[in-house]
C-alpha positions in Angstrom: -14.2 -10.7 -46.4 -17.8 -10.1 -44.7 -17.0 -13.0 -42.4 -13.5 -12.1 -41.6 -15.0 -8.5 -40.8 -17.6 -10.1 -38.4 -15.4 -12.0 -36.8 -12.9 -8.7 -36.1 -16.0 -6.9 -34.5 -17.2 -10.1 -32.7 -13.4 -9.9 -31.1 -13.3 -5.9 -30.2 -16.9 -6.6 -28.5 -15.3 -9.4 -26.5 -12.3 -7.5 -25.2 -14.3 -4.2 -24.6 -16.1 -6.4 -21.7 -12.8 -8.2 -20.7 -11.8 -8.4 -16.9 -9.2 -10.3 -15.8 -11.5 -12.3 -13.5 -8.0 -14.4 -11.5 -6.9 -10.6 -10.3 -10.6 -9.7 -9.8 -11.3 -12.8 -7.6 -7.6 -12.3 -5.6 -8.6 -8.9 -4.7 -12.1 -9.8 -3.7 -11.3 -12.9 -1.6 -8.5 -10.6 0.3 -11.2 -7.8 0.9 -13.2 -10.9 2.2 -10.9 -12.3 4.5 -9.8 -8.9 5.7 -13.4 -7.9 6.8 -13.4 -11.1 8.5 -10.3 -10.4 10.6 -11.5 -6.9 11.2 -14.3 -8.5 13.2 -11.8 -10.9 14.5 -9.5 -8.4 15.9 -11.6 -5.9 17.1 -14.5 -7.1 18.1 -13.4 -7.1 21.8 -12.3 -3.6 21.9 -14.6 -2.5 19.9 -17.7 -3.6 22.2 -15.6 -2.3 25.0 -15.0 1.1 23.5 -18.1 1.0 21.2 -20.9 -1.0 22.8 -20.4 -2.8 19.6 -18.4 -5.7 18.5 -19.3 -5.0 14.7 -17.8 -1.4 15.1 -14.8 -1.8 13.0 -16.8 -4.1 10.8 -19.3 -2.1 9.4 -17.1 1.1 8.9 -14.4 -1.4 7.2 -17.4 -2.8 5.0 -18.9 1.1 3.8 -15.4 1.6 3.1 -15.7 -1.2 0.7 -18.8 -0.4 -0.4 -17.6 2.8 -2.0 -14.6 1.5 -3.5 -16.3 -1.6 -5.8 -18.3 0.9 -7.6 -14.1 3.3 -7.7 -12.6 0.0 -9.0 -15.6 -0.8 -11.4 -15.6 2.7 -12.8 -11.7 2.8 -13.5 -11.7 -0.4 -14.9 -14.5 0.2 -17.6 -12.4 4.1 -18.7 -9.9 3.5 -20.9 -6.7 4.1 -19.7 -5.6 5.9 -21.8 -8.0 8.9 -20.6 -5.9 8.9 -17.5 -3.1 10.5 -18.6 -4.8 13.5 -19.4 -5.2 14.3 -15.5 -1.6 13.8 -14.4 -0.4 16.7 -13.6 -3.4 18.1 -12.7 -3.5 15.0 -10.0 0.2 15.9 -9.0 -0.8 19.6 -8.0 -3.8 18.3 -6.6 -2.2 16.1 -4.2 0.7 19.2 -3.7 -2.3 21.0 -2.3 -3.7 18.2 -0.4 -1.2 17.6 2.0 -1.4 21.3 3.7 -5.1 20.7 4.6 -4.6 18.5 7.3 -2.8 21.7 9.1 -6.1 23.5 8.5 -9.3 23.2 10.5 -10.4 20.3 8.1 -7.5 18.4 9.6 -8.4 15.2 12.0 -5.9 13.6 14.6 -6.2 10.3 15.4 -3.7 8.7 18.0 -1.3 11.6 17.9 -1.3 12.4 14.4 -3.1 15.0 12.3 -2.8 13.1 9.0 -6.5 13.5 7.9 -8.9 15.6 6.3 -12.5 16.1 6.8 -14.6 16.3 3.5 -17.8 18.6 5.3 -20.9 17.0 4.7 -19.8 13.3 4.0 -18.9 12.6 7.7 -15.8 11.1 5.8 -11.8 11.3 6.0 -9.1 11.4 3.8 -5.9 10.9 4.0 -4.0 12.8 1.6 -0.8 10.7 1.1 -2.9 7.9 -0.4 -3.9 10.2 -2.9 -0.5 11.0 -3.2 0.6 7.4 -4.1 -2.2 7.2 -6.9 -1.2 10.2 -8.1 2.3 9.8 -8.2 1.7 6.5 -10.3 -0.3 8.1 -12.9 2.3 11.2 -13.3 5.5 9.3 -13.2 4.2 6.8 -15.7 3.5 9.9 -18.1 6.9 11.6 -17.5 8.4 8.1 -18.6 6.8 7.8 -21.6 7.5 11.8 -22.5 11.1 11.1 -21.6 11.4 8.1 -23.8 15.1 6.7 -24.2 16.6 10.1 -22.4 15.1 8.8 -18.8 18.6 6.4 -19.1 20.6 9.5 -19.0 22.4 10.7 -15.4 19.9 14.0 -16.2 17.0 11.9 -17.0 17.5 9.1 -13.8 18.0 12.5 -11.1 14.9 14.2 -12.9 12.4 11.1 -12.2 14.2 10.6 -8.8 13.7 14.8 -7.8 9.6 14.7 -9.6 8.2 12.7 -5.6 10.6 14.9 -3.7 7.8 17.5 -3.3 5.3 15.3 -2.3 7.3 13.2 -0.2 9.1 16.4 2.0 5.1 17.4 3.1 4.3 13.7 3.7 6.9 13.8 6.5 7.5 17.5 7.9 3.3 18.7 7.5 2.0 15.0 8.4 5.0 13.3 10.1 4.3 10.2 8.5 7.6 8.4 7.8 5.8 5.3 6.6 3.9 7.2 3.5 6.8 9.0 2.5 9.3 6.0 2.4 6.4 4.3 0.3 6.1 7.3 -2.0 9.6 7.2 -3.0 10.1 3.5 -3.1 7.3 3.3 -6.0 9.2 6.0 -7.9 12.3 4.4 -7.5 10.8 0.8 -8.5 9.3 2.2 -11.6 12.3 4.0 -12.9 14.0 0.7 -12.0 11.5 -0.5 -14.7 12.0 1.6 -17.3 16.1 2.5 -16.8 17.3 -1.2 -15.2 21.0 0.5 -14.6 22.4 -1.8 -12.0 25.3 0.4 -11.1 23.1 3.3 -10.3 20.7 1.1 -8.2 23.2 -1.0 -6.5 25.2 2.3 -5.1 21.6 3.6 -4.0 21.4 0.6 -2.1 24.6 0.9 -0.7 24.2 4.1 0.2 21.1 3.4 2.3 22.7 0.6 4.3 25.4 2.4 5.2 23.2 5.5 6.5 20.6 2.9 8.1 24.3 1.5 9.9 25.3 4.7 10.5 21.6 5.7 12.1 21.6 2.5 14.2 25.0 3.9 15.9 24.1 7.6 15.9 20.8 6.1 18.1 22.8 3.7 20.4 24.8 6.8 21.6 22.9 9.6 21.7 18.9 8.4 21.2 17.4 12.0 22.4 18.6 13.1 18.7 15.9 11.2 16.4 13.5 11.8 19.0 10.4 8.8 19.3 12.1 7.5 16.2 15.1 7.2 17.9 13.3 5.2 21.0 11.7 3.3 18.2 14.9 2.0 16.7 16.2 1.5 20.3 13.2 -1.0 20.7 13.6 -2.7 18.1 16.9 -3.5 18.4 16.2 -5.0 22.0 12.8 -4.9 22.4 12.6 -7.4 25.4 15.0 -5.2 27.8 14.2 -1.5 26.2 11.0 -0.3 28.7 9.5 2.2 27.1 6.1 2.4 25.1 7.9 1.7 22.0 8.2 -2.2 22.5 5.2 -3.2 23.6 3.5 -3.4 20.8 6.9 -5.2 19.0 6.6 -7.7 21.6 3.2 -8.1 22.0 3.1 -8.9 18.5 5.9 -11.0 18.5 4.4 -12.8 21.5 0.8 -13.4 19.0 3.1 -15.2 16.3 4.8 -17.6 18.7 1.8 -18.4 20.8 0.0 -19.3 16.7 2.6 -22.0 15.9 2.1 -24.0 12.8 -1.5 -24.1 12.9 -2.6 -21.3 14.6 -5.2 -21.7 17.6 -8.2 -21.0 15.6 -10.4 -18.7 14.0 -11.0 -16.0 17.0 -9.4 -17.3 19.5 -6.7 -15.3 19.9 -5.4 -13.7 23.4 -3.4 -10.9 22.0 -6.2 -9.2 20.4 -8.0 -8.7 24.0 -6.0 -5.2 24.9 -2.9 -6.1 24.5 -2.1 -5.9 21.2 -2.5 -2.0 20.1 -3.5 -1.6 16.5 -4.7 -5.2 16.3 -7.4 -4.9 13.4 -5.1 -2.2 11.6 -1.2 -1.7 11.1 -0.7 -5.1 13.8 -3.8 -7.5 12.4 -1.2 -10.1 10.5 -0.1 -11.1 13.9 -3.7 -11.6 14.6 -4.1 -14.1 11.4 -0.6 -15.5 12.9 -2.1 -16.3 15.8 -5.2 -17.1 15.1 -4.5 -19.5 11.8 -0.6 -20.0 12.7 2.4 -20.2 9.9 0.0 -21.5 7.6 -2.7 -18.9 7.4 0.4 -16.3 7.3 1.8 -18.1 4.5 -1.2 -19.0 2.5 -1.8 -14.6 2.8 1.9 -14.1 1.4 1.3 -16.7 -1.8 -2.1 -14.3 -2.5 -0.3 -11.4 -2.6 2.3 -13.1 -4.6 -0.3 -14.4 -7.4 -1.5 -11.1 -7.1 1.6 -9.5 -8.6 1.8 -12.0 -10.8 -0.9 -11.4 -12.5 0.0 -8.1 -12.3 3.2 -8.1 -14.0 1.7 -10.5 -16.7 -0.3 -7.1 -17.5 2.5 -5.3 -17.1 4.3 -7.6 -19.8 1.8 -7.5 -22.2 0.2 -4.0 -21.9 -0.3 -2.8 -25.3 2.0 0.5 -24.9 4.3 1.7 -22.4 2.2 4.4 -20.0 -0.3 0.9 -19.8 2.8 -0.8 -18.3 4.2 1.6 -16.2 0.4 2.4 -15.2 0.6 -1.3 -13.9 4.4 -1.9 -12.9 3.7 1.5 -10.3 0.6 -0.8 -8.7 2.6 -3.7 -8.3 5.2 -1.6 -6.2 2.7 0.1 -4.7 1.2 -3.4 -3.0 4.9 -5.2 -3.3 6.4 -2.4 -1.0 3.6 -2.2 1.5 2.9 -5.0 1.8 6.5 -6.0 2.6 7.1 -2.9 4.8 4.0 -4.5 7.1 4.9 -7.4 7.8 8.7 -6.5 8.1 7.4 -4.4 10.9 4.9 -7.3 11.8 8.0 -9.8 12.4 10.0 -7.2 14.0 12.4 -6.9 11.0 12.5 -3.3 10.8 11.9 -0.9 13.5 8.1 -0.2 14.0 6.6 1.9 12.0 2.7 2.6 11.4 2.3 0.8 7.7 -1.1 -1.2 6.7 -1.2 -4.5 5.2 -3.4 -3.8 2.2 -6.8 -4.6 1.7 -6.7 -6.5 4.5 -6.3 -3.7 7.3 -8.7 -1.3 8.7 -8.5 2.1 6.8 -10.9 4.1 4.7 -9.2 5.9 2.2 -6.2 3.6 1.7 -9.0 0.6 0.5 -11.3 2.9 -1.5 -7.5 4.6 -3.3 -5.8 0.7 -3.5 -8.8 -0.4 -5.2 -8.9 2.5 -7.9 -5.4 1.4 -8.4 -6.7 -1.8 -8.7 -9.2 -0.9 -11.5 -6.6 1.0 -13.6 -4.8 -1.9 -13.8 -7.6 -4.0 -15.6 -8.6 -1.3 -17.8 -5.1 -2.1 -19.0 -5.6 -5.7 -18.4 -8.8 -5.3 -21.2 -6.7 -4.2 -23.9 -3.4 -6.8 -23.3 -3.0 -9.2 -25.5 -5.4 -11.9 -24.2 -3.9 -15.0 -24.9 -0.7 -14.1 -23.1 -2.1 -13.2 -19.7 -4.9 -15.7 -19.7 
């Protein structure tokens, strides 16, 4: 008995100090190779616009910086402890959003989509907090809801929880992008925990047929949607549509082809000299496209795809159900995003301004991912070990 006692202890001291070290080292390697293409991208505008090629660079690597110590922290709480500041976060990020119409809000290329925190020199944008947030509250309303959540009342309950958030994400910040990312994690985790086909298969029906019916609305009268309806317009023929839209579609496009198989090598790519906008930020897989060709585009897609894995292994063997909807709303968090980017990348859906993540330049949407990121191994420290290992 005294040894089968020590042996217990000897095992809860070993899973207190568990990290799943194969998610850790995916994570790490991608915020590695991103910094890396940062400089890549934009060291030639940033010297040009900067007098400093490491512009990007060092802001990308602070950025970083903060967030280790984010993802350490929330990986060593137990997550359990999260649920206690759900709602709380859900009203926080209610009252987020409006800043950005206050005199803390920050434009940056036509958009006032930031806040200033005073005395940080610091900004952040409130839909990422938002998408934690919204994680963290929609796993708890699951788990309240129990078996109810597969009822008609319970599936239009979880589906009308984002629509709040999402309706100030697009009318206060005009960002389409955030808002389509919002609700496609809320839909992808009660997906999850309701799998009724028939209910999802008529949602997806009834988006293609208003995504056809938008595409026809456009072709004849564009001036309706405004510079979303030039954007669709561009992307359905980008080559002989003239307007502003395009040229980054194309010029894109252009930085994929030129890469070919095996890409032209490690910066030495032509787009990234002025005329690809955005290169180190929502545009910078075309720059690893070019740069290290199919193969360095494909090797990136694999990461992310271990990365998930892993993920849902957590997810699968989290030991309740807010630990695995905790981790199934990360995974579509990263699934759908990263998806969206390089859709938009390849010119697969209209353009749109959505970063690839850890990988892009961005401040708040690293230091956020990677708090998502240590949430999910605090979960990861209490699965059942052998299983995930």
């Amino acid at each position: 008995m005294p040894k089968e006692r020590v042996n217990r202890h000897k095992n809860r001291e070993q899973s207190k100090y568990f990290f799943d070290y194969s998610m850790l080292l995916i994570v790490l390697f991608l915020l590695g190779f991103g910094l890396l293409m940062i400089y890549s991208a934009s060291s030639y505008t940033s010297f040009a616009e900067h007098q400093d090629a490491a512009f990007y660079l060092k802001k990308q690597a602070r950025n970083i910086l903060i967030g280790i110590p984010v993802m350490a922290l929330m990986a060593m709480i137990p997550y359990e402890k999260y649920a206690k500041f759900a709602f709380a976060g859900y009203i926080v990020s209610f009252l987020c959003i409006p800043l950005v119409k206050t005199p803390l809000g920050e434009e940056s290329h036509g958009a006032t989509r930031w806040v200033r925190i005073p005395g940080l020199g610091m900004n952040v944008q409130p839909a990422e907090l938002a998408k934690m947030f919204m994680i963290l509250f929609l796993a708890v309303v699951v788990c309240k809801m129990g078996k109810s959540i597969r009822t008609l009342k319970g599936f239009l309950v979880m589906l009308a929880i984002p629509l709040p958030i999402v309706l100030e994400v697009y009318f206060l910040t005009n960002n389409l992008s955030s808002a389509i990312i919002i609700m496609g994690i809320s839909v992808f985790m009660v997906f999850v925990a309701s799998p009724d086909y028939k209910k999802f298969i008529l949602i997806a029906l009834t988006i293609i047929a208003l995504a056809v019916l938008l595409v026809v609305l456009v072709k004849a009268k564009p001036e309706l949607l405004g510079f979303r309806g030039d954007r669709i317009k561009a992307w359905l023929d980008p080559e002989s549509y003239s307007g502003d839209k395009s040229y980054q579609t194309l010029q894109g496009l252009y930085a994929i082809g030129s890469g070919g198989v095996w890409g032209k090598g490690l910066g030495q790519s032509m787009q990234k000299m002025s005329f690809l906008p955005e290169a180190q930020n929502d545009m910078i897989f075309s720059v690893i496209c070019e740069e290290l060709g199919l193969f360095g585009g494909i090797c990136i897609i694999l990461l992310f795809v271990m990365l998930l894995w892993r993920m849902m292994m957590t997810a699968n063997n989290a030991p309740d159900l807010f630990g695995a909807m905790l981790v199934v709303g990360v995974m579509g968090h990263i699934a759908i995003q990263a998806i969206l980017n390089i859709a938009v990348v390849t010119a697969s859906i209209p353009n749109t301004g959505i970063t690839l993540p850890f990988i892009s330049y961005g401040g708040s949407s690293i230091v956020f991912l990677m708090a998502e990121i240590g949430a999910v191994m605090s979960v990861a420290r209490k699965a059942q070990r052998k299983n995930i290992t």
